[in-house]
C-alpha positions as a LaTeX table, in Angstrom:
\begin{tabular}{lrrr}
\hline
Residue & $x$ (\AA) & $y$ (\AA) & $z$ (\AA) \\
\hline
Unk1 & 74.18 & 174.22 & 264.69 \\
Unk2 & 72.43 & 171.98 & 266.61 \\
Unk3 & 73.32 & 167.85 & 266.08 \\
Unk4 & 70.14 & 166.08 & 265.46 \\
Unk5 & 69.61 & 163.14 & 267.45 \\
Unk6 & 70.29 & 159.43 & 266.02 \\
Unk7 & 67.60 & 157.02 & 264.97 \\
Unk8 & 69.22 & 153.58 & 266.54 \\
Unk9 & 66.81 & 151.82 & 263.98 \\
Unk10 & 69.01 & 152.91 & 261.11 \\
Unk11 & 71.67 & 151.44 & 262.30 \\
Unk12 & 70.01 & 148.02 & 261.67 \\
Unk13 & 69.01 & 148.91 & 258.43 \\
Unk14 & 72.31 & 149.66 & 257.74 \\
Unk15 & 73.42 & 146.65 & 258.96 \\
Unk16 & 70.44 & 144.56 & 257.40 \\
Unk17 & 71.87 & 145.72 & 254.31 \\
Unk18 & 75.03 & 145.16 & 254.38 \\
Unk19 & 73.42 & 141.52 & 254.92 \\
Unk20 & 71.28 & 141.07 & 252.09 \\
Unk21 & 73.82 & 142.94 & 249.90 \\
Unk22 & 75.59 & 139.92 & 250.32 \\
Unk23 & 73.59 & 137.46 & 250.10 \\
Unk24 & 72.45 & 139.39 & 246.95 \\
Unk25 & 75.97 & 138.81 & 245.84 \\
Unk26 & 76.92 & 135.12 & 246.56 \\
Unk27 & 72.85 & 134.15 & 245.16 \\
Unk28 & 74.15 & 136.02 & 241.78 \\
Unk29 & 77.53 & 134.52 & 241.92 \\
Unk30 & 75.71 & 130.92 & 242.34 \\
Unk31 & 73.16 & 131.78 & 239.42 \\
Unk32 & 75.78 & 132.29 & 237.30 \\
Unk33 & 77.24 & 128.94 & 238.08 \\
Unk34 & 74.89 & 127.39 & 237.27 \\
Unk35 & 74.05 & 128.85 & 234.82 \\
Unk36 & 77.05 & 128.12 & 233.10 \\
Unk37 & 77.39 & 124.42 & 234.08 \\
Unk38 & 74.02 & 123.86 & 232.41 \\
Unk39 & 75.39 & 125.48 & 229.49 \\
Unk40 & 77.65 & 122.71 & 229.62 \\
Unk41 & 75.50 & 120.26 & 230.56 \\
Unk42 & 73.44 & 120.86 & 227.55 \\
Unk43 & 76.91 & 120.75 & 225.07 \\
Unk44 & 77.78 & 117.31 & 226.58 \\
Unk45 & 74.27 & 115.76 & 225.71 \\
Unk46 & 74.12 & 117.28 & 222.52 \\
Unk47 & 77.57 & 115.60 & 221.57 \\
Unk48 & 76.35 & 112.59 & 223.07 \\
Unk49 & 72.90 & 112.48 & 220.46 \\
Unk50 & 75.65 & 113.17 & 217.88 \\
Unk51 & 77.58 & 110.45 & 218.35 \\
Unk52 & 74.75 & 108.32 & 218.89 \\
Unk53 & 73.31 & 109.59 & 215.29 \\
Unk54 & 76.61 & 108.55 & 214.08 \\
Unk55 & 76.66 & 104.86 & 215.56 \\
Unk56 & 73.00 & 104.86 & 214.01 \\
Unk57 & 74.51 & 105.90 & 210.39 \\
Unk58 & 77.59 & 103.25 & 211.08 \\
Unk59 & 74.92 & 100.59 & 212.07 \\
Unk60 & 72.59 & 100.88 & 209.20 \\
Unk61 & 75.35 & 100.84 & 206.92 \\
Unk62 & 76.25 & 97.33 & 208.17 \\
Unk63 & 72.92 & 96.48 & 208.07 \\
Unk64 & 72.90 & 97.24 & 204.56 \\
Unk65 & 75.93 & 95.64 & 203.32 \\
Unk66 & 74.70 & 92.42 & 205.12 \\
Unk67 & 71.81 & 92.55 & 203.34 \\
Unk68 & 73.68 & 92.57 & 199.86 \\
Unk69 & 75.92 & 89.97 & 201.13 \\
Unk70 & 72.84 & 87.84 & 201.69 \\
Unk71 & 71.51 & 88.50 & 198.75 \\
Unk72 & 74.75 & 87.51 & 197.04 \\
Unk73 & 74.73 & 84.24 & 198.77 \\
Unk74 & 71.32 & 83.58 & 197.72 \\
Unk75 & 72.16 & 83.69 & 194.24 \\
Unk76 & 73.11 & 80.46 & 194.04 \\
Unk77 & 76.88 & 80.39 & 193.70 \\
Unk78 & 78.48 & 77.29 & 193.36 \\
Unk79 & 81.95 & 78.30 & 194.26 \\
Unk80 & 83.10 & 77.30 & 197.72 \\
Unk81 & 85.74 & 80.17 & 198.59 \\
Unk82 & 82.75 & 82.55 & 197.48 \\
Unk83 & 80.08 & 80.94 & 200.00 \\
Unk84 & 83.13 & 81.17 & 202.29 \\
Unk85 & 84.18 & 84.41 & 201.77 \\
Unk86 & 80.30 & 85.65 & 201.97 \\
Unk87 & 79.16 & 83.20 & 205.15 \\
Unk88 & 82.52 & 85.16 & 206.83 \\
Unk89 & 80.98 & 88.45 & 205.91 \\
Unk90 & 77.86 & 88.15 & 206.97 \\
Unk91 & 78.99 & 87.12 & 210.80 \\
Unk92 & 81.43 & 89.79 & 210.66 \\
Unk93 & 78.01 & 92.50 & 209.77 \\
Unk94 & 76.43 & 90.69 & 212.59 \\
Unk95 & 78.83 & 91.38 & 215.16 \\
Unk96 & 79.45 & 94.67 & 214.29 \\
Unk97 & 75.75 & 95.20 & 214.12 \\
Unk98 & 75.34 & 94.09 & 217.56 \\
Unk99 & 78.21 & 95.97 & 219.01 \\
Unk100 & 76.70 & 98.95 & 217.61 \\
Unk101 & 73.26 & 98.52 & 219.03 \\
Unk102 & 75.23 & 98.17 & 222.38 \\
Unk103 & 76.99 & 101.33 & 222.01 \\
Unk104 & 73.66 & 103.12 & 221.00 \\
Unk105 & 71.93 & 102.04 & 224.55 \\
Unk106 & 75.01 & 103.19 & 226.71 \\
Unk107 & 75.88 & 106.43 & 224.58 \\
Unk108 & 71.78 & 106.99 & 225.03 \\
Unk109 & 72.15 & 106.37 & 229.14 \\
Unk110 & 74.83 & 108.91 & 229.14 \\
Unk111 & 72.26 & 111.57 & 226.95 \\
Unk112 & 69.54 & 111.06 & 229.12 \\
Unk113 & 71.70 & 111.31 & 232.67 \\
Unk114 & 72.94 & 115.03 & 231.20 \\
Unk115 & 69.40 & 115.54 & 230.78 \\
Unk116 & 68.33 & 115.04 & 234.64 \\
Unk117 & 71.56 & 116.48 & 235.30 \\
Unk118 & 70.21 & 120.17 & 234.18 \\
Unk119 & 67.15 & 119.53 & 235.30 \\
Unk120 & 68.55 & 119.52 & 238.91 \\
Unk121 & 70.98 & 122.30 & 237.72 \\
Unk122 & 68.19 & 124.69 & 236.43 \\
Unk123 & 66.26 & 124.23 & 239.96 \\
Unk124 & 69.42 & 125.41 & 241.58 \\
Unk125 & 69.73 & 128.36 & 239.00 \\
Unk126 & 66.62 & 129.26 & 239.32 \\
Unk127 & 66.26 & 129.51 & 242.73 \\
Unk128 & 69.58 & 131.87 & 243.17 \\
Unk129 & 67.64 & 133.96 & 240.76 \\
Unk130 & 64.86 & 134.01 & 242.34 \\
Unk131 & 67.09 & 134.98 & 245.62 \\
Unk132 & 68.75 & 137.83 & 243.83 \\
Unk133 & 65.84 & 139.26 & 242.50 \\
Unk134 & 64.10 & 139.27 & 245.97 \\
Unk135 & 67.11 & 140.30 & 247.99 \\
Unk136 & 67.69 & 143.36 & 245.55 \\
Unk137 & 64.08 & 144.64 & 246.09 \\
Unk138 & 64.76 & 144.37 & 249.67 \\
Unk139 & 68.00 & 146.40 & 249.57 \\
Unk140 & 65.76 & 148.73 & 247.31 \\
Unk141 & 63.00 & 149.36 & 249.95 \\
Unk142 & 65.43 & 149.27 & 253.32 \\
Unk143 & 67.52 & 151.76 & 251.48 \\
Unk144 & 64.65 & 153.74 & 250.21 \\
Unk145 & 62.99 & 153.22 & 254.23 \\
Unk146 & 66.11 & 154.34 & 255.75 \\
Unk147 & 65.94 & 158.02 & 253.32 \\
Unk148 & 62.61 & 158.46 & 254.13 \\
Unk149 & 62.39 & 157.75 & 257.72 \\
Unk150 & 59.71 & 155.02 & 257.40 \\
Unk151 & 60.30 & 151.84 & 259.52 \\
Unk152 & 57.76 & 150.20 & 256.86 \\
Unk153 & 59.56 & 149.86 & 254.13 \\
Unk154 & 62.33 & 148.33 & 256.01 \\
Unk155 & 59.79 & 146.25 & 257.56 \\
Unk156 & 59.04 & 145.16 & 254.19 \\
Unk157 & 62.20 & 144.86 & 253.06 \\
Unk158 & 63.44 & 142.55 & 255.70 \\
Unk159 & 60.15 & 140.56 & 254.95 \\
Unk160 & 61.53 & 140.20 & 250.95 \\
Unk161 & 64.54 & 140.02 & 252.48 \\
Unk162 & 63.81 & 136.70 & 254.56 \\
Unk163 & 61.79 & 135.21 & 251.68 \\
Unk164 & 65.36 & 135.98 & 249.46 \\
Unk165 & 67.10 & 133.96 & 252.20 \\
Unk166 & 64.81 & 131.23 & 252.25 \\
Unk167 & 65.08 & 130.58 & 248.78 \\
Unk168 & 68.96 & 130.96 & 248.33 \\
Unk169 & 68.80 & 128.10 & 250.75 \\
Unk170 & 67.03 & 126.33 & 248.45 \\
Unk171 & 69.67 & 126.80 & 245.86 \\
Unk172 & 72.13 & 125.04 & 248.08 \\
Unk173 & 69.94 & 122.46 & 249.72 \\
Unk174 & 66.61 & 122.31 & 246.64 \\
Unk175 & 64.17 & 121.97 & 250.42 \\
Unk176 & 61.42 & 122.52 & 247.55 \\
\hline
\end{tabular}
């Protein structure tokens, strides 16, 4: 039996391939990294709305028991240990009302700095999904090229395959 001469051009789609198969496999392997850290991401500002809900609950119940204490003092009692005792009260509410309103605006900072933070992490994510989708359609129609003899797929596979590139760059670098 005769041996039937060697296409050189399928060595490079072979070796294109091999390429984007890779690339295919770090883009998916960054995807899911990201994925994940935006999972987290978005469990870290939800704790931080929590506890800034409960600093809200703590504050208003100050808030409220200053208002009884004022009310107390306005009710015209004569005793001086009782003004005293009330006056001390009330700056005590005060404080603690302030300190709360200070924790609110820093535990709201940190809520709103997770929320930018996935916003830059789902730009990341989805351009390594992006990448692995592309790349895997290249692989599809180099592989499917190479079985059929057609130098046009592969042509358009190393086209999606370049644009799959180009945008698992962007999940390192965000160029867009």
């Amino acid at each position: 039996m005769a041996e039937q001469p060697k296409e050189s051009w399928l060595q490079w789609v072979a070796l294109t391939t091999t390429i984007l198969a890779v690339a295919a496999a770090i883009s998916s392997l960054k995807a899911s990294s990201y994925s994940t850290r935006i999972q987290i991401s978005t469990t870290r500002e939800s704790n931080q709305w929590a506890y800034y809900q409960a600093k809200s609950i703590k504050e208003h119940s100050f808030r409220q028991n200053r208002v009884i204490l004022s009310a107390l003092e306005l009710l015209e009692n004569k005793s001086q240990a009782a003004q005293t005792f009330l006056l001390d009260n009330i700056k005590k509410y005060d404080t603690e009302i302030v300190r709360y309103e200070k924790e609110k605006e820093e535990i709201k900072v940190k809520a709103e700095s997770h929320a930018k933070e996935q916003e830059v992490l789902k730009r990341h994510n989805g351009s390594y999904a992006l990448a692995v989708m592309l790349l895997q359609i290249a692989i599809m129609l180099s592989a499917v090229g190479a079985l059929i003899k057609k130098k046009l797929l592969w042509y358009g596979g190393m086209a999606l395959g370049a644009w799959g590139l180009i945008y698992m760059g962007n999940g390192f670098f965000l160029w867009f």
